[in-house]
PDBQT receptor file of N, H, CA, C and O in Angstrom, charges set to zero:
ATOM      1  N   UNK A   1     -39.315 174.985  56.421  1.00  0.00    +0.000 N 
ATOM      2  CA  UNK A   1     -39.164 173.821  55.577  1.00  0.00    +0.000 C 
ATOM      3  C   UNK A   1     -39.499 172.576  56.398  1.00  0.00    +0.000 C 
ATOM      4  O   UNK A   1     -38.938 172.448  57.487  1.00  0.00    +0.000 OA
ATOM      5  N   UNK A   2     -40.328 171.682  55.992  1.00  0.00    +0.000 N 
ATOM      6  H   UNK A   2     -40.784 171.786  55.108  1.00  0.00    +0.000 HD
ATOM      7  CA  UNK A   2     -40.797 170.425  56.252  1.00  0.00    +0.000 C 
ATOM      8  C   UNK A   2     -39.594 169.125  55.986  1.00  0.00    +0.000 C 
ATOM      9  O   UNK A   2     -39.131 168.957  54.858  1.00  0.00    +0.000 OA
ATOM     10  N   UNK A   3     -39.261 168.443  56.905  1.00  0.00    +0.000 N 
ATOM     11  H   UNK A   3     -39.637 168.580  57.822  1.00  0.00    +0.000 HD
ATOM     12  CA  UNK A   3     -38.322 167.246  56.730  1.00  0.00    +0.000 C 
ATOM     13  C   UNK A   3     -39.201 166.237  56.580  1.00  0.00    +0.000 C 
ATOM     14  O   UNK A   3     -39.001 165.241  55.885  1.00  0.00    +0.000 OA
ATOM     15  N   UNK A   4     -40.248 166.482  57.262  1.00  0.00    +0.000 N 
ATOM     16  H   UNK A   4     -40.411 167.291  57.826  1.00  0.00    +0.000 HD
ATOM     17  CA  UNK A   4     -40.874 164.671  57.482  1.00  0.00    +0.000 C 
ATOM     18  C   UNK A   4     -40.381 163.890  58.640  1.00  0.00    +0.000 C 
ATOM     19  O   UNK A   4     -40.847 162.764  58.818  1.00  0.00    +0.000 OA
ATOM     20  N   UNK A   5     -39.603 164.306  59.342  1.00  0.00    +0.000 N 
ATOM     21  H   UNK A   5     -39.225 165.220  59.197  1.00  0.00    +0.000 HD
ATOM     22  CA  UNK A   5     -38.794 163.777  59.846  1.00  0.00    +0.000 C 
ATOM     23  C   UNK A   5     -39.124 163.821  61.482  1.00  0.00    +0.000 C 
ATOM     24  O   UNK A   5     -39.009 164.855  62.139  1.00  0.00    +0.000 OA
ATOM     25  N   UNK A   6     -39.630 162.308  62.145  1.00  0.00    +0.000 N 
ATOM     26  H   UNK A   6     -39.724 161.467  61.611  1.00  0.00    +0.000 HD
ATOM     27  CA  UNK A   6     -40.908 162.962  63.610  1.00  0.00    +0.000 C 
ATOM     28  C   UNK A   6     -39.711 161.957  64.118  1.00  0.00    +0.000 C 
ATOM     29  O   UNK A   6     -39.000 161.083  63.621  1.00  0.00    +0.000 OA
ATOM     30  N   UNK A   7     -39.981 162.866  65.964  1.00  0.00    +0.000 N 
ATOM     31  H   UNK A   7     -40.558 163.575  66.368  1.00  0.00    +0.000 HD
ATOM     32  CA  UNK A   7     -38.966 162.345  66.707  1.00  0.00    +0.000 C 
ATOM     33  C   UNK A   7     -39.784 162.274  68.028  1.00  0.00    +0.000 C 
ATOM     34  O   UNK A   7     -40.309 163.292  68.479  1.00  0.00    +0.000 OA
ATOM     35  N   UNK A   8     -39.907 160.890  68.740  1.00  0.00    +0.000 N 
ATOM     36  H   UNK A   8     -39.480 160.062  68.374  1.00  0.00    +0.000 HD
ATOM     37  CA  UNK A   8     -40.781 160.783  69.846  1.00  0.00    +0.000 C 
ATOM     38  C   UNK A   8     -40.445 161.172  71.477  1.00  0.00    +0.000 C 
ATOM     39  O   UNK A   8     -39.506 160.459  71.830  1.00  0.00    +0.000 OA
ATOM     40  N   UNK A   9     -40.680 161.635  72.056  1.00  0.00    +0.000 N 
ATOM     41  H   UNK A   9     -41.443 162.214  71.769  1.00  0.00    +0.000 HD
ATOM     42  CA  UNK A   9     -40.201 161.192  73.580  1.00  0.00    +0.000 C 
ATOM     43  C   UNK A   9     -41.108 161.179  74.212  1.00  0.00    +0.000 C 
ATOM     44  O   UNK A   9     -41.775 162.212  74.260  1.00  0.00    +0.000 OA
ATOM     45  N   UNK A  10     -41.584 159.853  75.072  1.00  0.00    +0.000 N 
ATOM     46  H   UNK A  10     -41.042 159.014  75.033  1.00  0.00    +0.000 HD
ATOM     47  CA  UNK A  10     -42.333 159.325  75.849  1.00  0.00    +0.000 C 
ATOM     48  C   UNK A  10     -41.573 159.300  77.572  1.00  0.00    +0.000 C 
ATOM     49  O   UNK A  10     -40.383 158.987  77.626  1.00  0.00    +0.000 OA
ATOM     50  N   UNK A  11     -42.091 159.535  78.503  1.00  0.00    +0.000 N 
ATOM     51  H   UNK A  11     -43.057 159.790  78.460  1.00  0.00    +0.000 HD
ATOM     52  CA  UNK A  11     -41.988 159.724  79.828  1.00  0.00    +0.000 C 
ATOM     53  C   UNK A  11     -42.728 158.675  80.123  1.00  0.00    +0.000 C 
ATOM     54  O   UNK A  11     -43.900 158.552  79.767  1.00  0.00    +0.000 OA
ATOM     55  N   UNK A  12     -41.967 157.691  80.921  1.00  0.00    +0.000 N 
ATOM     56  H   UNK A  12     -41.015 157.791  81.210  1.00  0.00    +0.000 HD
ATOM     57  CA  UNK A  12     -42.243 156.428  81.468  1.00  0.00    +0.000 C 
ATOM     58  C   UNK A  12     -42.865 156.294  83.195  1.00  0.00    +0.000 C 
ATOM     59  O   UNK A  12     -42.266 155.869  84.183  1.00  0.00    +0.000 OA
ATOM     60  N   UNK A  13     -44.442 156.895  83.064  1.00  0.00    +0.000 N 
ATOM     61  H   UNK A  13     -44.929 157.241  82.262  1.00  0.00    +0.000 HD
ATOM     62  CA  UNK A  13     -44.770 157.096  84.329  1.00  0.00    +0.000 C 
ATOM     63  C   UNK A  13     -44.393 156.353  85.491  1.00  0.00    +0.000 C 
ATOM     64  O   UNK A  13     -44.400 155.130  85.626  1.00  0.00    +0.000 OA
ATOM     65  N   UNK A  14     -44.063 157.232  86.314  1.00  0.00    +0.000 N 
ATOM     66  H   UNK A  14     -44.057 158.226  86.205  1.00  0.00    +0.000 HD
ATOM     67  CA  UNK A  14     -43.423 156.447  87.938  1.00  0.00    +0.000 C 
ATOM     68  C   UNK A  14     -41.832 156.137  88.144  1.00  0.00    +0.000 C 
ATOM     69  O   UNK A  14     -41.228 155.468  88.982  1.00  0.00    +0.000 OA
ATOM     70  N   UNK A  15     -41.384 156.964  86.940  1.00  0.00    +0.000 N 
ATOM     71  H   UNK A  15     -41.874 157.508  86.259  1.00  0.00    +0.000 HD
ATOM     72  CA  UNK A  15     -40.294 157.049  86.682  1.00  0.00    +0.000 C 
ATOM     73  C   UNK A  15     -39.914 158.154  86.172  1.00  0.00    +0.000 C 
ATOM     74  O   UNK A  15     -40.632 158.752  85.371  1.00  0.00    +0.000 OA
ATOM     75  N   UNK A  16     -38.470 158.706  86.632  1.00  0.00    +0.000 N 
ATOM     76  H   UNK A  16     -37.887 158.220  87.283  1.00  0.00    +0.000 HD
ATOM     77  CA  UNK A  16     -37.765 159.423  85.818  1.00  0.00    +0.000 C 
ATOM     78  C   UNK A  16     -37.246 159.195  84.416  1.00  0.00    +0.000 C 
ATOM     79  O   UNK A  16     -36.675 160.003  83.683  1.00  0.00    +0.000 OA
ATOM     80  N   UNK A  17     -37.457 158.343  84.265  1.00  0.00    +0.000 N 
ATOM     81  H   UNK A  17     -37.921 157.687  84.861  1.00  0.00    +0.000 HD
ATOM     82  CA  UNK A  17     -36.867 157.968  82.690  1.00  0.00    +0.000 C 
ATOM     83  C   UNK A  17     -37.727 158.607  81.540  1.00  0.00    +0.000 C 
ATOM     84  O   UNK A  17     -38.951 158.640  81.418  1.00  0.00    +0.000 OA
ATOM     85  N   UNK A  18     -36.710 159.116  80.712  1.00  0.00    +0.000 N 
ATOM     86  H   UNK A  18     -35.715 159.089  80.811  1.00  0.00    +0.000 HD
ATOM     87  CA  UNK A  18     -37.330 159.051  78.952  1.00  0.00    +0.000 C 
ATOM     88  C   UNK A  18     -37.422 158.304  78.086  1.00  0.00    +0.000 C 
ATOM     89  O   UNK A  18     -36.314 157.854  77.793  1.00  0.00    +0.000 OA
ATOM     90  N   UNK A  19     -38.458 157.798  77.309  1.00  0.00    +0.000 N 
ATOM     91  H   UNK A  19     -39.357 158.163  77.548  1.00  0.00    +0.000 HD
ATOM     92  CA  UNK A  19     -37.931 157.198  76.136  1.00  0.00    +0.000 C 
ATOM     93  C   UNK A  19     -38.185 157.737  74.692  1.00  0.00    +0.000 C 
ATOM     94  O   UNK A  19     -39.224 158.211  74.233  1.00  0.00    +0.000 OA
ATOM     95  N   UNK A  20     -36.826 157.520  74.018  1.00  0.00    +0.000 N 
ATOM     96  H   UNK A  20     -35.982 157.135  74.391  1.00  0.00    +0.000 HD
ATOM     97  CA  UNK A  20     -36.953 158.560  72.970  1.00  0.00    +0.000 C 
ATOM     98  C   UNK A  20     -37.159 157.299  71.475  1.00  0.00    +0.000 C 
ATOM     99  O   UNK A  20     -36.847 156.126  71.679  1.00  0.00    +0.000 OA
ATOM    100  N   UNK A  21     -37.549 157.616  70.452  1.00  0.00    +0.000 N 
ATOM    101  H   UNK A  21     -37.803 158.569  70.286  1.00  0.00    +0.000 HD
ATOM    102  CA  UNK A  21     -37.794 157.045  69.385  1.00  0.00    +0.000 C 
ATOM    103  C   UNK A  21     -37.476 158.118  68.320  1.00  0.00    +0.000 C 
ATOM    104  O   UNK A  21     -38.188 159.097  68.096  1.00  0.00    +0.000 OA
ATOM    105  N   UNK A  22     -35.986 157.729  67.509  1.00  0.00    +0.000 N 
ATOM    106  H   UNK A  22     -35.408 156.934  67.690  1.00  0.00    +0.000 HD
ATOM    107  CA  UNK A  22     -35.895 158.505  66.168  1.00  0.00    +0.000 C 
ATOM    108  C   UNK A  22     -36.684 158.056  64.938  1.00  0.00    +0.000 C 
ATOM    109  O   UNK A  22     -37.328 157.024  64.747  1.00  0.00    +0.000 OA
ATOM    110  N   UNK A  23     -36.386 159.443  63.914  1.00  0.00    +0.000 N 
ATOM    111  H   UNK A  23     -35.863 160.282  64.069  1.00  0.00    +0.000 HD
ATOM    112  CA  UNK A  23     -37.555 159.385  62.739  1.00  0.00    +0.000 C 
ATOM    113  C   UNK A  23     -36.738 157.889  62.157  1.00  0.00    +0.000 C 
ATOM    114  O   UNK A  23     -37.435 157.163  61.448  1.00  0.00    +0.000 OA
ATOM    115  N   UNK A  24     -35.314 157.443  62.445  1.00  0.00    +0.000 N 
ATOM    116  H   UNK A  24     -34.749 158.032  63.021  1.00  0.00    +0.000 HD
ATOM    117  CA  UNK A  24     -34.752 156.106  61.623  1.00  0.00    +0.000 C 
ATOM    118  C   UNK A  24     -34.946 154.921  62.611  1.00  0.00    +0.000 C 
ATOM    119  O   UNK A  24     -34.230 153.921  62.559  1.00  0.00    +0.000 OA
ATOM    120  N   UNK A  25     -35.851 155.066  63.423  1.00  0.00    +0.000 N 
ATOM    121  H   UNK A  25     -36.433 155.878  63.465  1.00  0.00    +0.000 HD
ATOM    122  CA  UNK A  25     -36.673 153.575  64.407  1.00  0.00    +0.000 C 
ATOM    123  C   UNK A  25     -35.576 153.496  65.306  1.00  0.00    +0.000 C 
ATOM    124  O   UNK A  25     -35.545 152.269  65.394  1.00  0.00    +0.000 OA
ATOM    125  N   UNK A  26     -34.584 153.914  66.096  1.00  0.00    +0.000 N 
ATOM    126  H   UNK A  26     -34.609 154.911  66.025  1.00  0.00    +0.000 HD
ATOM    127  CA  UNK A  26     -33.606 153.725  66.677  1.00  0.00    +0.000 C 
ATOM    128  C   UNK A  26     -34.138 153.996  68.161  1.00  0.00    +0.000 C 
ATOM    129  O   UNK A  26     -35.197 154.614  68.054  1.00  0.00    +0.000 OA
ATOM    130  N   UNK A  27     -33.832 153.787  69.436  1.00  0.00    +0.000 N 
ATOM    131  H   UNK A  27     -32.972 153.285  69.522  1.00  0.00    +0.000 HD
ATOM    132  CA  UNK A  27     -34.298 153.882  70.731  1.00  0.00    +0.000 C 
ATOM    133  C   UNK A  27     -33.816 154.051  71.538  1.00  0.00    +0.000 C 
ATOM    134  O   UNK A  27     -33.281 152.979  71.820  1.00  0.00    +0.000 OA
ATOM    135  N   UNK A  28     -33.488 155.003  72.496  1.00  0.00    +0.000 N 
ATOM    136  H   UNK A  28     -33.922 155.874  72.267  1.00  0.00    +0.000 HD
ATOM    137  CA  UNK A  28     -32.756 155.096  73.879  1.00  0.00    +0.000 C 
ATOM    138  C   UNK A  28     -33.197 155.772  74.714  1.00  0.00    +0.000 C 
ATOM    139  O   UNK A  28     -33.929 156.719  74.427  1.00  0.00    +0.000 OA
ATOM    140  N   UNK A  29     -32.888 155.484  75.904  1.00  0.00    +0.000 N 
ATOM    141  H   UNK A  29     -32.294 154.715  76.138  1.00  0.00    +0.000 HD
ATOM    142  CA  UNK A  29     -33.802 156.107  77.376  1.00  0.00    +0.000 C 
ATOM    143  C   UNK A  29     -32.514 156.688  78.078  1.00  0.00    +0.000 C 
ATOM    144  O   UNK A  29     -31.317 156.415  77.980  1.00  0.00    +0.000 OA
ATOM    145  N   UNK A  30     -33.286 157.666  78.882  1.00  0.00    +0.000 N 
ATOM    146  H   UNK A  30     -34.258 157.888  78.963  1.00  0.00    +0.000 HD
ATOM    147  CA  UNK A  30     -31.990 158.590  80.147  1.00  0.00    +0.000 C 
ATOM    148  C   UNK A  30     -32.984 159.492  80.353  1.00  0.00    +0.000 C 
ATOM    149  O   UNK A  30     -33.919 159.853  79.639  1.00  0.00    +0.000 OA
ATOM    150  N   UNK A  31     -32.550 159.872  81.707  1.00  0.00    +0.000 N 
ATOM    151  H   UNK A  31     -31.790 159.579  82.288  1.00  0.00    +0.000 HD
ATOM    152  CA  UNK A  31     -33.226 160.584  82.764  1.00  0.00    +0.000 C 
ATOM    153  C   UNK A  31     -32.999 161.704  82.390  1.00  0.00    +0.000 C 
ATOM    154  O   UNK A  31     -33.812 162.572  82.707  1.00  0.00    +0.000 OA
ATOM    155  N   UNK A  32     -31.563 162.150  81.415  1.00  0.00    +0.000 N 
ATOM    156  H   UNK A  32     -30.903 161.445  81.157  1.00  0.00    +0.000 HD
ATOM    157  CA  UNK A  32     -31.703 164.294  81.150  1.00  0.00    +0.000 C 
ATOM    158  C   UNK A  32     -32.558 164.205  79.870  1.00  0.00    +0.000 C 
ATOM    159  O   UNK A  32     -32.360 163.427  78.936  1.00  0.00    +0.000 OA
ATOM    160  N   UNK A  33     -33.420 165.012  79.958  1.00  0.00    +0.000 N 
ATOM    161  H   UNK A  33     -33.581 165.644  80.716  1.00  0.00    +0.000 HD
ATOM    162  CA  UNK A  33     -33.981 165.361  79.079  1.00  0.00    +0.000 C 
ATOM    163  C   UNK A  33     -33.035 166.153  77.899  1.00  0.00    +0.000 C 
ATOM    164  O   UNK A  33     -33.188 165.934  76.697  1.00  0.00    +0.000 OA
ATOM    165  N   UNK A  34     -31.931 167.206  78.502  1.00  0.00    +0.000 N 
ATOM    166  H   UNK A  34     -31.807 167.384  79.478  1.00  0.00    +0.000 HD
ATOM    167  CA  UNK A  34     -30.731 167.294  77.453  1.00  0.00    +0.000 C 
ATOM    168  C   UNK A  34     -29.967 166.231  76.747  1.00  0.00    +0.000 C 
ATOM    169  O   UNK A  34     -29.372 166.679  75.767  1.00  0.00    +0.000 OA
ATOM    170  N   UNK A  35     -29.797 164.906  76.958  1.00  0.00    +0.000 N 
ATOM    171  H   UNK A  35     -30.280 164.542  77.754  1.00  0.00    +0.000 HD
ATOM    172  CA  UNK A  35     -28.483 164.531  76.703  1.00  0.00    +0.000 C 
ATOM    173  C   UNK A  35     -30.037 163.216  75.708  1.00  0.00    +0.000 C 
ATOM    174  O   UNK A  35     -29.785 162.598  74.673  1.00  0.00    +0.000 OA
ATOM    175  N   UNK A  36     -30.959 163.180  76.191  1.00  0.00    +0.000 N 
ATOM    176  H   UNK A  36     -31.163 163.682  77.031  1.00  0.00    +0.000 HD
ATOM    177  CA  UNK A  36     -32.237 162.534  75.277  1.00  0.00    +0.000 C 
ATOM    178  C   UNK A  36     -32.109 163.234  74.059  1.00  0.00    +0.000 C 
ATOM    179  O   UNK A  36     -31.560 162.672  73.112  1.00  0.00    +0.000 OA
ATOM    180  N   UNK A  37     -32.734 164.903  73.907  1.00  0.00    +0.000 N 
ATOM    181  H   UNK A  37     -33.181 165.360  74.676  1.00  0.00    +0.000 HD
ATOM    182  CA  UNK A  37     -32.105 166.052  72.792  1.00  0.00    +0.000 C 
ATOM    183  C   UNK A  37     -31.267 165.501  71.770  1.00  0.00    +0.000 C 
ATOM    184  O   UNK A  37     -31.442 165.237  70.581  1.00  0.00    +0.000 OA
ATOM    185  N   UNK A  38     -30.103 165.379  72.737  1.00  0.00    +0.000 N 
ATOM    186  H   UNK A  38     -29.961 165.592  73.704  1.00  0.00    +0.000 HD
ATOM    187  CA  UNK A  38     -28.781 165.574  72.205  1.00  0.00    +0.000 C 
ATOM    188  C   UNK A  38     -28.230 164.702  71.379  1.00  0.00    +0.000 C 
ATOM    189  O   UNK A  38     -27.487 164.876  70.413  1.00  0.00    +0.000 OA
ATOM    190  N   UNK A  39     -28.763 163.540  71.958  1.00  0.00    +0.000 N 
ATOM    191  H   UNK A  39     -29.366 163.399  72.743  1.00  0.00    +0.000 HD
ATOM    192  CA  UNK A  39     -29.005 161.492  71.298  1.00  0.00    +0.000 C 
ATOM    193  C   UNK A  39     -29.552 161.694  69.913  1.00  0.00    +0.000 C 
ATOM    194  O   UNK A  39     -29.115 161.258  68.848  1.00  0.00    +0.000 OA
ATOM    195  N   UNK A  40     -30.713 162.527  70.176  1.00  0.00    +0.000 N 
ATOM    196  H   UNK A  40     -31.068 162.881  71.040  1.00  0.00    +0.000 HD
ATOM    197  CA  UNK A  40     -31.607 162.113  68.584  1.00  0.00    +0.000 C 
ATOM    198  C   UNK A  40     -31.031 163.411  67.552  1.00  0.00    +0.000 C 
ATOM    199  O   UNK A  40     -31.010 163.084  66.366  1.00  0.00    +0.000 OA
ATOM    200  N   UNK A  41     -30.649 164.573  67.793  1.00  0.00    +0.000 N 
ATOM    201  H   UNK A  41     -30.666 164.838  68.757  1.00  0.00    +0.000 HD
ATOM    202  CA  UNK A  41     -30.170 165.380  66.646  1.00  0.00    +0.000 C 
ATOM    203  C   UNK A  41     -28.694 165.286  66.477  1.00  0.00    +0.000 C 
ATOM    204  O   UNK A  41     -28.088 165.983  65.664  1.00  0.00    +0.000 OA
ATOM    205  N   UNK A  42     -28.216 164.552  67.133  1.00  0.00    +0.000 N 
ATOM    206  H   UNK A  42     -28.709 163.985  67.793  1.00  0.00    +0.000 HD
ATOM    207  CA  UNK A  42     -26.964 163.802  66.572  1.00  0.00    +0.000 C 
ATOM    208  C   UNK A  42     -27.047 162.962  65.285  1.00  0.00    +0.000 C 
ATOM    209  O   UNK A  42     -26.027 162.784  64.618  1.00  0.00    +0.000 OA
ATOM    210  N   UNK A  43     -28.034 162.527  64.977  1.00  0.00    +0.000 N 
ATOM    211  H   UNK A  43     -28.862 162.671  65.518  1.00  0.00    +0.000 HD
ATOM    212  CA  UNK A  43     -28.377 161.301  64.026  1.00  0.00    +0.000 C 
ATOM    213  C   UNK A  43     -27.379 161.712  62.764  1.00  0.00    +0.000 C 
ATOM    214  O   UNK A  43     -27.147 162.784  62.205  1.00  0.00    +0.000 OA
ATOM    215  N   UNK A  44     -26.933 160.453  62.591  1.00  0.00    +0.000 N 
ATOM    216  H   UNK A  44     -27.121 159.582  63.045  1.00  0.00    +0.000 HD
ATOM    217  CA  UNK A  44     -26.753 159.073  62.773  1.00  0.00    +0.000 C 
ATOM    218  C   UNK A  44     -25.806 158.937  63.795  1.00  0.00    +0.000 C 
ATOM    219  O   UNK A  44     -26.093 157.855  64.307  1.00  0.00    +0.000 OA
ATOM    220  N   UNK A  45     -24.757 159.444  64.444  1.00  0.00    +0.000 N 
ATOM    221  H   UNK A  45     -24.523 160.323  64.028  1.00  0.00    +0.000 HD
ATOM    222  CA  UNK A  45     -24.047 159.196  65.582  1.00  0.00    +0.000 C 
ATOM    223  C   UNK A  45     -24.525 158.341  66.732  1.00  0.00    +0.000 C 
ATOM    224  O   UNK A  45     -25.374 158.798  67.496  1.00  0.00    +0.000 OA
ATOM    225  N   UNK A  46     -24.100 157.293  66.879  1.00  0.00    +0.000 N 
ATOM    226  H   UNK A  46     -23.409 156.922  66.258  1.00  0.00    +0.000 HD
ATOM    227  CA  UNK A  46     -24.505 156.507  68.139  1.00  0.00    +0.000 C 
ATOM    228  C   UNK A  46     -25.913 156.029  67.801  1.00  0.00    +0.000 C 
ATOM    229  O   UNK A  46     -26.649 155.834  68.768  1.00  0.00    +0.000 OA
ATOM    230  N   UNK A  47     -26.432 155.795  66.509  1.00  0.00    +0.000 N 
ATOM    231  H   UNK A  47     -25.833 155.953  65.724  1.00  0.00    +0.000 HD
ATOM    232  CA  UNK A  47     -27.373 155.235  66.617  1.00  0.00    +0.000 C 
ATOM    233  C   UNK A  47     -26.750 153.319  66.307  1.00  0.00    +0.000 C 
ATOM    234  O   UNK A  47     -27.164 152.278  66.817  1.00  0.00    +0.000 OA
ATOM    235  N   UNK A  48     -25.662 153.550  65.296  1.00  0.00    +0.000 N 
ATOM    236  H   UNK A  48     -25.326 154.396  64.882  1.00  0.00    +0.000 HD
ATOM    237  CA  UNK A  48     -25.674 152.069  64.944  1.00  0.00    +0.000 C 
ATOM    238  C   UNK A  48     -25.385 150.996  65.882  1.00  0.00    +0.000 C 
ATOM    239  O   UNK A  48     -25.898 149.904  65.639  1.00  0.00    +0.000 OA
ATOM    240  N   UNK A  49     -24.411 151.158  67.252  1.00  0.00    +0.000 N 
ATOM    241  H   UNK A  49     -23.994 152.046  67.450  1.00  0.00    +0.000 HD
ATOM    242  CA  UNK A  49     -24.190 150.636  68.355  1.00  0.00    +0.000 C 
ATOM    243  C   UNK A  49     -25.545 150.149  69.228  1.00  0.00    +0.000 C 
ATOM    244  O   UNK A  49     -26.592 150.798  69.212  1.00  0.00    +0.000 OA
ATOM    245  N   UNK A  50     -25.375 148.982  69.945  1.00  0.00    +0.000 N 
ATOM    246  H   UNK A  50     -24.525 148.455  69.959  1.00  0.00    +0.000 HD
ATOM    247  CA  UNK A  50     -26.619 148.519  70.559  1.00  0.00    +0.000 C 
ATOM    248  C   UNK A  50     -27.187 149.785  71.634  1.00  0.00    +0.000 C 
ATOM    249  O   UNK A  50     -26.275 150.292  72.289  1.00  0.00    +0.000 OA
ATOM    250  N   UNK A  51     -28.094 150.153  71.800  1.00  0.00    +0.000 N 
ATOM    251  H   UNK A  51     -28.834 149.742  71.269  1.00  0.00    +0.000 HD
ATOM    252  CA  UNK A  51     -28.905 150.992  72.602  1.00  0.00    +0.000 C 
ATOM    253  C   UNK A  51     -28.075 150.687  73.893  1.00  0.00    +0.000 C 
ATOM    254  O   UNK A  51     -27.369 149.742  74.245  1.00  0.00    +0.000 OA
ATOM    255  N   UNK A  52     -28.390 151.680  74.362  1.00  0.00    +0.000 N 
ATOM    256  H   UNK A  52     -28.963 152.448  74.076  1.00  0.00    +0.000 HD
ATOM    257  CA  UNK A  52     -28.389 151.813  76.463  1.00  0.00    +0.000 C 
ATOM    258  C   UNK A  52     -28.978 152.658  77.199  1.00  0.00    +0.000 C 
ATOM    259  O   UNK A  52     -28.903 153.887  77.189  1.00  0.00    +0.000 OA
ATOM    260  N   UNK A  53     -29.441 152.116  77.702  1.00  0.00    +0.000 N 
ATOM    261  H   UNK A  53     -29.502 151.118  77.710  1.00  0.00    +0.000 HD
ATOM    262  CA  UNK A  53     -29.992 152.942  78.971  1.00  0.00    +0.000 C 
ATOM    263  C   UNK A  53     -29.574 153.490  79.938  1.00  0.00    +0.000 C 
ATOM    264  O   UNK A  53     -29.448 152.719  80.889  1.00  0.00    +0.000 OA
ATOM    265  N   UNK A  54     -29.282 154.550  80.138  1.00  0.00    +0.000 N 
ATOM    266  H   UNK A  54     -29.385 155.177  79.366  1.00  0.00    +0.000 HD
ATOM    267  CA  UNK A  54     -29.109 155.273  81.266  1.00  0.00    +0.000 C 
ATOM    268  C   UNK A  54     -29.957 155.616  82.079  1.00  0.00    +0.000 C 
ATOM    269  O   UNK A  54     -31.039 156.171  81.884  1.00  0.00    +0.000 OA
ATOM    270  N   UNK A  55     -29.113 155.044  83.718  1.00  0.00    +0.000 N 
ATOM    271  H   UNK A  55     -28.235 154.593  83.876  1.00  0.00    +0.000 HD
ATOM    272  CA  UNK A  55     -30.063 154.821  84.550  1.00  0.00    +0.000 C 
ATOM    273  C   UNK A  55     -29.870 155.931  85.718  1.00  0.00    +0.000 C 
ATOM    274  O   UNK A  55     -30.647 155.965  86.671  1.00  0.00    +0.000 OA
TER     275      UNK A  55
């Protein structure tokens, strides 16, 4: 089954960091690639709070 529903993660060369982009425009970066995962199929959890970065 098709959601429609696209979820980005971009790797910020020269860096360990991720950056992730949900299908609801929301944004956050961190270095585990698990806990990046874990951020966006949580949705909506922790999206409405201002973003952070984990560094």
């Amino acid at each position: 089954m098709r959601t429609g529903e696209v979820y980005r993660v971009d790797w910020l060369p020269g860096t360990d960091v991720l950056h992730g982009t949900c299908h609801c425009g929301a944004e956050h970066s961190a270095e585990d690639p698990v806990a990046m995962w874990k951020w966006m199929l949580a949705h909506p959890r922790g999206h409405e709070a201002a973003q952070e970065t984990e560094a």
